[in-house]
N, C-alpha and C positions, 0 to 999 in steps of 0.2 A: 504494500500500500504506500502509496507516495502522500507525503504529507508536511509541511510544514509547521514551524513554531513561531505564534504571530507576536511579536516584540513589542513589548510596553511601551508605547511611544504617544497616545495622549492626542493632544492636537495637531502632533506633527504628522504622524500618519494621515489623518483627517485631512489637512492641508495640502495633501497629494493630491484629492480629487478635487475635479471642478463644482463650479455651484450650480443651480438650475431651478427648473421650478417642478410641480407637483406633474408624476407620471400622464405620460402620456401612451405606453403599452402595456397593456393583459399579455399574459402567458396562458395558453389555452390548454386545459386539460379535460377531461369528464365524457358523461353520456354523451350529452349533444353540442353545449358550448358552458365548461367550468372554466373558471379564470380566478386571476390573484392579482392585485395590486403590484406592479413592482415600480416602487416610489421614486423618482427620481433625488438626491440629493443632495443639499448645500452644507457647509462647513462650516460647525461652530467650533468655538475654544471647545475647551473642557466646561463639559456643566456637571450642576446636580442632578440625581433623576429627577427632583420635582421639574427641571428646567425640559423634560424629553418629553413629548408629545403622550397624550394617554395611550397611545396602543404599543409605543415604544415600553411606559411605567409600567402597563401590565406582561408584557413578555416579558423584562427584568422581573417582574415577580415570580413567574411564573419557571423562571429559570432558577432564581433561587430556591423558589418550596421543591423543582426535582431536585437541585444539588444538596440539597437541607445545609450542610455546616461547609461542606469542601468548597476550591475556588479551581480545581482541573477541570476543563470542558473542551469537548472535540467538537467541532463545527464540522460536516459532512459538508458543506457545498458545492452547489453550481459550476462555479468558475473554476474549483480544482479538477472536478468532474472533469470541464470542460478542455480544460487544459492538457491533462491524462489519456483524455480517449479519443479525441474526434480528430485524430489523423491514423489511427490505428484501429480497435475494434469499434470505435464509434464513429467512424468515419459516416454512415448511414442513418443512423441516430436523428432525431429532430431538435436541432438548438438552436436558441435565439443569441440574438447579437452578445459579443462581449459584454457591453457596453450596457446592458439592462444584468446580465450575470452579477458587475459588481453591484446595481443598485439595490440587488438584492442583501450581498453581502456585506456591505458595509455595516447599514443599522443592526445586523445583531454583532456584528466585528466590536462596534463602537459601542452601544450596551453592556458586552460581558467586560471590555474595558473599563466600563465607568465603575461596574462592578466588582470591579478586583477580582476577576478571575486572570488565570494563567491559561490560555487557546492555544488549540494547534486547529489548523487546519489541514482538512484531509480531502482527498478524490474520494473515497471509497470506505467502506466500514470497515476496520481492523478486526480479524479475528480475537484480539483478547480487548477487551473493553476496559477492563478491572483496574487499567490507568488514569482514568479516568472517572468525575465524579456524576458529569453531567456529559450527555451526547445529546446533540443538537444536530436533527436530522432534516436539511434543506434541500438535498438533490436527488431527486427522482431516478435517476439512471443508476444512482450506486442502489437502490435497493432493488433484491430483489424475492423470493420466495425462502430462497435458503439461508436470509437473512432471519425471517421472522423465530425459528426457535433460538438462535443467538440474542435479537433483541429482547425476548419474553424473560430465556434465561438471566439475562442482567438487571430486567428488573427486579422480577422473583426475588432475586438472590440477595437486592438494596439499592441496585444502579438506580439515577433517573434520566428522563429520556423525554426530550420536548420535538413534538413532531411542527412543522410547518407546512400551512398550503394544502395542496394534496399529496401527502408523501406515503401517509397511512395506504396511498390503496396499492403502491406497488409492492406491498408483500402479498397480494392475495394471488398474483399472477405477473411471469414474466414479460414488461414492456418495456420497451426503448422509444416513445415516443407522446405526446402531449393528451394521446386521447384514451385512457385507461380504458374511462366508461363505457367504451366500443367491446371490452372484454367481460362486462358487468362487474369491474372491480371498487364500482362504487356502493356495491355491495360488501360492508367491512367484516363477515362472519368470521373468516379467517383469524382475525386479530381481536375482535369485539373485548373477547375476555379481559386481556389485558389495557386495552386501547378504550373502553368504557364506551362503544357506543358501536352504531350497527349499518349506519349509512352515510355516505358525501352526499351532499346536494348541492344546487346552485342556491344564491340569494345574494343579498348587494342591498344599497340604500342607505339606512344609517346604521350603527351598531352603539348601543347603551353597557353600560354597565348595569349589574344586574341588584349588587349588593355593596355595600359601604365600606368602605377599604379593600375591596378584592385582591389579596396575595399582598398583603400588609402595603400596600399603594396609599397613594391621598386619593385615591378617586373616589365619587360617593354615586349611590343608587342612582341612575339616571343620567349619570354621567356621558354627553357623547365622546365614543371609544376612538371611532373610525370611521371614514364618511366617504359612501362610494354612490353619491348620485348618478343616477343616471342609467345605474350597471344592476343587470339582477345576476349575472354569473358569474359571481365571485367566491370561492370555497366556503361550504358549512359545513356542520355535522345533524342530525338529527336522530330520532331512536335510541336517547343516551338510560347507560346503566342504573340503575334507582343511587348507586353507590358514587356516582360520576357528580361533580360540585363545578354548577356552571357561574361562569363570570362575566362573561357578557353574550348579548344574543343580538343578533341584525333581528329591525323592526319587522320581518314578517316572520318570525319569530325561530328561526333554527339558533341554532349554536355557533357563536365565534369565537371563547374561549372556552375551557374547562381542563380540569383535572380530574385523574384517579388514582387511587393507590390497588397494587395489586404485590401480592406476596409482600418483601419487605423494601419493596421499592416504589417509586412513584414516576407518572407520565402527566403531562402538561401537551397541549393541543392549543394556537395560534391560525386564525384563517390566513391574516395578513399584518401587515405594520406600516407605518406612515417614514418616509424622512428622518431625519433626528430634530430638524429644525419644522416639521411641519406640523402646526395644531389648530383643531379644530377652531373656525370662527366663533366669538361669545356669541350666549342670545341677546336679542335685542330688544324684547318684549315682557315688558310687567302686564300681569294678567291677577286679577284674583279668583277664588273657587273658594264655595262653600258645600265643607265633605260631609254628609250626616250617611245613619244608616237607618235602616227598616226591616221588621217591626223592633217596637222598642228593645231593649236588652236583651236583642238576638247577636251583639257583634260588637265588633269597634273597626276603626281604623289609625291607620298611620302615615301620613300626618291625618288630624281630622279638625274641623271648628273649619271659619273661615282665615283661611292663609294667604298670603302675595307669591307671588310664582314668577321666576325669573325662566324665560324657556320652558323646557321639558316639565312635566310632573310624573314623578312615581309615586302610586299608592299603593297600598297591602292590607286586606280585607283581613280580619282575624275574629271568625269565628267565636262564641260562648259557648260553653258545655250543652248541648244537647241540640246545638245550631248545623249549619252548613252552610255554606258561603254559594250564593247561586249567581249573581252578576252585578254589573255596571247601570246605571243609569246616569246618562252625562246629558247636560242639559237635556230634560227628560226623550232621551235617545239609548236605546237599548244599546251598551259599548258591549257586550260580549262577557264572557268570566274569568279572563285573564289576571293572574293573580301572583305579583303585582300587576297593576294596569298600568300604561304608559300613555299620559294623555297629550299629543302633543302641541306644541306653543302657539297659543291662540294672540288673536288682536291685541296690541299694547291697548291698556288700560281699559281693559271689559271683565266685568264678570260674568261668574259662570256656578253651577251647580253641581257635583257629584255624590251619587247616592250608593250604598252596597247595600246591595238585597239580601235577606238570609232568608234563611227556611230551615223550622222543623227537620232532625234527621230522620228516617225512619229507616228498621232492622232492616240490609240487605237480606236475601235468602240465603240457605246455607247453598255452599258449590255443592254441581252437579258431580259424584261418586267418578272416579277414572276410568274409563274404557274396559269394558269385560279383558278386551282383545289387542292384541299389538295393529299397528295401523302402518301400512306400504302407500304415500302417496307424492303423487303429482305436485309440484308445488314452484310458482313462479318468485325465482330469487329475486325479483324486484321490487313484489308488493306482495309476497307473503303468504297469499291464497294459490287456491287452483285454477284462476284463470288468465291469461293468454290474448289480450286483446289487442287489437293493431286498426286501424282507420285508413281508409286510403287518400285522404287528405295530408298523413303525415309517414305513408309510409308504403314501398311499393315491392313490385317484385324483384327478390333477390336478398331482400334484407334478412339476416339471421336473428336469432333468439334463441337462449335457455332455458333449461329447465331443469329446476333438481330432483332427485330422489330420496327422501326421506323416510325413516323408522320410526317411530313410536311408542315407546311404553312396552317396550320388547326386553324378555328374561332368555341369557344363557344363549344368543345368539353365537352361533359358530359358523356358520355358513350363508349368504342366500344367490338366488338365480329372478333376473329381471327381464321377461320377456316385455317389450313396448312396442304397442301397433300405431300405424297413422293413416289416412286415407292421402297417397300421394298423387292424386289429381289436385293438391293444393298443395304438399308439402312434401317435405325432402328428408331425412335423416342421413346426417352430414358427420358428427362425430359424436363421442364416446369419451367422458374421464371418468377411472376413478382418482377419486380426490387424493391421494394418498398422501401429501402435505400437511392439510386441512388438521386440523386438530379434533374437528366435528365429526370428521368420518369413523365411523363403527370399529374400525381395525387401527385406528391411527396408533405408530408406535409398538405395531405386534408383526410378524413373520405372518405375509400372504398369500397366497397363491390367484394367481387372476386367471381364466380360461379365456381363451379365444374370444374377441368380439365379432360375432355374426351378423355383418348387414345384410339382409336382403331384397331383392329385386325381382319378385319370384314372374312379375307380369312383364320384364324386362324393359320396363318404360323407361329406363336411365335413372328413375326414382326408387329410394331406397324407401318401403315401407313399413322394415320392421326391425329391430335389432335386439340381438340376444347374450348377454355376457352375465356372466358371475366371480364373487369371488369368496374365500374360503381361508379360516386360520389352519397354518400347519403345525403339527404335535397336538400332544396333549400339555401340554407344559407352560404355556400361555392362557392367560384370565379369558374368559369369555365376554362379550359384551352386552349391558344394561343398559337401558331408557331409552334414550333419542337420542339419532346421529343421523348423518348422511351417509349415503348408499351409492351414489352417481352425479354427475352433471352431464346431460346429453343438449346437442346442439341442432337446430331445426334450422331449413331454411325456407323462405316464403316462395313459392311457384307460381303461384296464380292468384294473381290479384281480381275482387270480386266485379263485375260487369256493372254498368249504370243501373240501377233501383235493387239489384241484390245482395244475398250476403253468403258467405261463406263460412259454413262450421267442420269441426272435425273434432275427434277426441284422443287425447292422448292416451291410450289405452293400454293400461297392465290390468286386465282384470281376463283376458282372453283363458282359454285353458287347454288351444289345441293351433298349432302344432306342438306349440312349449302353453309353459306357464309362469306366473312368478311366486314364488314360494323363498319361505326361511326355513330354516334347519336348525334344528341344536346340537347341543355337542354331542345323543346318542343318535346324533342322524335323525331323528323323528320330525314331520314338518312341525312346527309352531304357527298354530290358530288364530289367524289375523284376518285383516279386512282392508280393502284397498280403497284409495281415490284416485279417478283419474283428473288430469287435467283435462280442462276445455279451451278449443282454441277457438278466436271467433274473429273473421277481417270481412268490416263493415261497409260500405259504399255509402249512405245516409250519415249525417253527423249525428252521434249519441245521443238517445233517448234517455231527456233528463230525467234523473230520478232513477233510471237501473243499475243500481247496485251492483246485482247478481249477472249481469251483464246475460241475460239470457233473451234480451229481447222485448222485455214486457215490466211494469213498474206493476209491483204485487205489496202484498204484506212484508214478503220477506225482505223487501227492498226498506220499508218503514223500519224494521224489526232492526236493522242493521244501523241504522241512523238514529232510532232510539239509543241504542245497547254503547252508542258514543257520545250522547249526547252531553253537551257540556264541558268536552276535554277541547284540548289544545294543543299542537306540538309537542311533542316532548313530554307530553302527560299520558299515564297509562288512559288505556281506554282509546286511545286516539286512533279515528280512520280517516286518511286524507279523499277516500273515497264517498264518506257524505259531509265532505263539507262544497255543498254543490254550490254556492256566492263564493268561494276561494277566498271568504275573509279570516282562515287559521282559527274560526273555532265554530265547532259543532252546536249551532243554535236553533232557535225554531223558524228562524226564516229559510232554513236547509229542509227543515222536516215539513215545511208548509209549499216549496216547492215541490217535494217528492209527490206530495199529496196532490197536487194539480195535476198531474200526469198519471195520480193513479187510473187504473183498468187501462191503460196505454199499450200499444205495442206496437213494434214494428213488420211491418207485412212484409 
């Protein structure tokens, strides 16, 4: 590994670069268009952190709580990267200008300097980490799959480890290039455990502080972080661990900072950062707000009475014993149940009203008993269910998609076999993983045996319509596997796109039982008694019929039942389906469940 030791030099370092003003290019990564801020930068003396920009003070924080007491930190970047490979193995690679490389580099360069760390920089991750107190991982191209038990183990063990951008998603699969999300590695299952969370997204616009000194900073509740008008594709996270302590969130409400601690180490996650010299514009607007709540000594809040309001307001609803917190009313306007809520900076010198509504809790019911039966099914790693849905407004013939195979609530698994059918006058079966990386997979970590993958083309149309593989622990001498895992990742491609006024469905089908079948085994060989799902796949011609949930065509009960069974949640709140929030305003309310209701008995012909 090539790497350098960067030399305590203060301003004068600093002073090498030239000045400029606030970015002018995204660095493109993700599904369709994710990007990052890379700041362009001007040169101050030496300052204090208070003197660095809020999203500079929170990644200084956040690098201290990974390093806890030590000041050794390896900076993995960009420009070493860049410097190392792109005339030799990365000659093919996709890289942006030098010249945005350093503007990356610099503000965490000058950061771990102000904070008396001692930096090396590197191209590449070192095989022994353990020199280190804190790894600071900014370039995409050094990581890659065979990374991720190296980086888990050093946490585990007490390292910490602050990710930038989208760095999280190149352990889940090998890329060399800007657009991961093309391999569905915005998908973060591979890593979650440790990494505290489960998906990248896009988002952009403002980014608040969440809580009052976040990583022992001056910043306070409400505070803005980072300000990316204009832009919705800028790196998030969303789907975080109950365990994950978030510190700031962009206004439509994913994750832009947080941490977690895992084994005896800790991780710190950064979307982006500003300049050293560049901060947020002040507000400019005094506003007041009179906070009350309803009914009486159901609740309080924080602030509450009539208060003066410079800019932004954050409020926090706080329930009384036998209460629950149900929403907003702002100037009486239903705001949603966001909680804190973020109201933002109205007309200088107007006031204004906010109210939290409580309600009565009553006993949820007890959960429903666990599956008699172990469960084989179908399930789309994008959004979590069984279905498969594509629109030919956004999507045509030739484009691929996955799909995973999952286990469930399965005892003494030693073996299984996975026959899968398609109807390929629409679709193609193209390849075949097992995950065997994955930490989630059923056998991860144990001696396997994989059998032949069998595609076939039995009608010889060029189309493969069925594919057949298994795989199997060898010995007796290896633990068997319990609960839930994955089982495969197979990959479809789109054939035919549907004609003017039609649609086209098909099913992903493991439930067939001849010529094969799909079954589990135990370790006496005997099958294990389960039940299957399959996936549904379904490419529409007509733009979606609002209100169909279940994507079957028709807005029923079960479509309401699903919109109930969320309602009230929000990003990053359990309970949360971004599937009925049909106004796309990030929370599940009843102007969601009053639209579904308009469409009920609906369907499409």
């Amino acid at each position: 590994m090539e790497h350098r030791i960067l030399e305590q030099r203060g301003a004068s370092f600093m002073k090498e670069k030239s000045t400029s003003s606030i970015v002018t290019a995204l660095l493109l990564i993700g599904l369709i268009t994710v990007a990052f801020s890379i700041p362009l930068f001007s040169i101050p003396s030496v300052q204090s952190e208070s003197t660095l920009p809020p999203s500079l003070q929170l990644l200084g924080g956040g690098i201290r709580f990974a390093a806890r007491e030590g000041n050794s930190a390896l900076f993995v970047n960009f420009k070493d990267n860049y410097l190392t490979h792109h005339l030799t193995d990365g000659v093919n690679w996709t890289w942006f200008p030098e010249s945005e490389m350093d503007r990356i580099t610099v503000p965490v360069t000058y950061t771990l300097e102000q904070l008396g760390f001692s930096v090396t920089l590197a191209a590449d991750i070192p095989d022994n980490l353990t020199l280190y107190d804190v790894v600071i991982l900014g370039a995409y191209y050094a990581i890659e799959p065979r990374h991720e038990p190296l980086i888990r183990d050093y946490i585990n063990n007490g390292g910490g480890v602050v990710l930038l951008f989208g760095t999280q998603m190149y352990f889940g699969g090998y890329c060399k290039d800007l657009w991961p999300g093309r391999l569905g590695l915005d998908d973060l299952t591979p890593v979650q455990e440790w990494f505290g969370a489960r998906y990248f997204v896009n988002s952009g616009g403002l980014a608040y502080a969440t809580i009052d000194n976040p990583l022992n900073t001056s910043l306070a509740n409400g505070d803005l972080v980072y300000s990316a008008l204009g832009s919705n594709s800028i790196s998030a996270i969303t789907s975080m661990h109950t365990d994950s302590k978030i510190f700031a969130r962009w206004e439509m409400g994913s994750t832009f900072a947080f941490n977690h601690q895992y084994g005896l180490g800790r991780m710190y996650y950064q979307a982006t950062f500003d300049d050293v010299n560049q901060a947020p514009p002040p507000p400019t607007n005094t506003w007041s707000v009179t906070i009350t709540t309803t009914p009486a000594s159901s609740g309080s809040t924080s602030p509450s009475g009539t208060i003066s309001v410079n800019g932004r307001l954050s409020v926090t609803a706080v329930p009384n014993t036998g209460y629950q917190f149900d929403y907003w009313v702002f100037d009486s306007v239903n705001y949603g149940n966001s909680n804190p809520i973020i109201i933002s900076e109205q007309g200088n010198e107007t006031s204004h009203t906010l109210t939290a509504v409580f309600s009565q809790m009553v006993e949820p019911p007890p959960p429903p008993p666990p599956p008699a039966y172990a469960r084989v099914s179908v399930v789309n790693p994008q959004t979590g269910d069984h279905y498969f849905v594509f629109y030919d407004n956004s999507t045509s013939a030739g484009a691929h998609f996955n799909a995973s195979i999952w286990v469930s609530n399965v005892t003494d698994l030693y073996s299984y076999q996975i026959y899968l059918t398609i109807d390929d006058s629409m679709l193609n079966i193209t390849r075949v993983w097992i995950p065997t990386r994955y930490a989630q997979w059923v056998f991860y970590g144990k001696t396997a045996f994989s059998t032949p993958q069998v595609l076939s083309d039995e009608d010889t149309d060029g189309y493969v319509e069925a594919v057949l593989f298994g795989e199997s622990i060898l010995g007796n001498g290896q633990p068997r596997f319990d609960g839930t895992g994955l089982l495969a990742l197979i990959e479809f491609e789109i054939t035919r796109a549907p004609i003017v006024g039609t649609n086209l469905f098909s099913v992903l089908d493991i439930t067939k039982s001849e010529p094969y079948e799909t079954f589990l085994l135990d370790s006496g060989a005997y099958e294990i008694s389960c039940t299957m799902t399959n996936g549904q796949y379904a490419f529409y011609d007509p733009p979606p019929l609002i209100g169909d949930l279940t994507y079957d065509g028709k807005v029923d009960i079960k479509d309401l039942a699903i919109a109930a069974k969320a309602f009230g949640s929000y990003p990053g709140q359990a309970g949360w389906n971004a599937m009925a929030d049909i106004n796309k305003d990030n929370t599940i309310g009843i102007i969601d469940l009053a639209m579904i209701a308009k469409n009920y008995g609906k369907q499409l012909l």
